[in-house]
C-alpha positions, 0 to 999 in steps of 0.5 A: 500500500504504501509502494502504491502511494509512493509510486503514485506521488513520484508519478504525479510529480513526473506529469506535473514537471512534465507539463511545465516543461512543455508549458515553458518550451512551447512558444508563446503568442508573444514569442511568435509575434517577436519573432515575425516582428524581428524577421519582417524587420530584417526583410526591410533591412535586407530591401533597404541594404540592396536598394538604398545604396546612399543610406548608412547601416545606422540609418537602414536600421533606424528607417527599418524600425519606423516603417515596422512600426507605423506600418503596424499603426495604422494597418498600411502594408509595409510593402507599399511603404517601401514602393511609395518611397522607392518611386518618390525619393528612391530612398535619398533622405534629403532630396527635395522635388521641384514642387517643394516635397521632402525626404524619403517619403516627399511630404510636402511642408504644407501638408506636413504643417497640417497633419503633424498635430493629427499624427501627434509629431511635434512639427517645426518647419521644413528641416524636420522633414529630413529627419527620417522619423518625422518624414516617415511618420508623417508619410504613412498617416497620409496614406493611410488616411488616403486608403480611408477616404477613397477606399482605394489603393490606386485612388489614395496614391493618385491623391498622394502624389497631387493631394486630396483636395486636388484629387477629388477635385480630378476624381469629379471631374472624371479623371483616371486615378491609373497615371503612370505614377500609380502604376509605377508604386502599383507595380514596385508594390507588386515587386515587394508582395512576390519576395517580402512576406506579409504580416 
């Protein structure tokens, strides 16, 4: 009777540090979720290292951490982040357009101006647009916001690339939002979903 006891005691302790065991290698949600952050960071890392030959390693990584985070932030594929700022700066920082747009995400000043107390970015004037994070953050509460309003990729980028106001004005007066612009980010968007994965 008492071996039976024992033999029941030792038992019960092997299933109960069994169970711990499994419970503390089996990985948890947010180890899994570390994990996809860590990779799909790396996978930025990698495009900007290939395609930013003009960027420092310090600045791949600092602009590789923005665009996981905002992206997530506002529900906007980090894919499209990346083909918007190909076609629109080619991943140069401090490139400014013929219109006045800056950066590596070309945010205008005025536009900046009035968005950056929505984004919640403290806004000083057209330098502040050079600095990767503002610039990025800034680039991606627009596009988002644009996806909101027309319900449309092709649509918001078109109005990326004149404004909305502009752009609704087009939309009303019949005006194809397929310009050789979207179809540019359309197409380097494509590029990006064949060889990064999605979150």
């Amino acid at each position: 009777m008492k071996r039976s006891k024992v033999f029941t005691c030792i038992l019960c302790s092997v299933l109960v540090l069994g169970s711990l065991q499994y419970t503390t290698l089996a990985p948890s949600d947010s180890c899994r979720g570390k994990e996809e952050m860590v990779s799909i960071i790396s996978q930025i890392q990698q495009h900007l290292k290939v395609k930013a030959t003009k960027l420092s390693g310090a600045d791949i990584d600092l602009i590789a951490q923005i665009i996981f985070e905002e992206s997530q932030r506002y529900g906007v594929d980090y894919r499209l982040v990346l083909a918007i700022m190909k076609i629109e700066s080619n991943y140069r920082n401090h490139v400014i357009s013929s219109a006045g747009a800056r950066g590596l995400m070309q945010v205008h000043p005025s536009l900046a101006n009035g968005i950056a107390k929505e984004a919640g970015i403290y806004y000083t004037g057209a330098k502040d647009l050079f600095d990767p994070r503002k610039n990025i953050r800034l680039g991606i509460h627009y596009i988002s916001m644009l996806i909101d309003l027309f319900d449309d990729i092709p649509t918001a980028l078109f109005a990326y690339s004149v404004g909305h106001h502009k752009a609704k004005r087009l939309m009303a007066a019949d005006k194809n939002p397929n310009t050789p612009y979207t179809k540019r980010v359309i197409s380097e968007y494509q590029k990006n979903t064949n060889k990064m994965v999605s979150l």
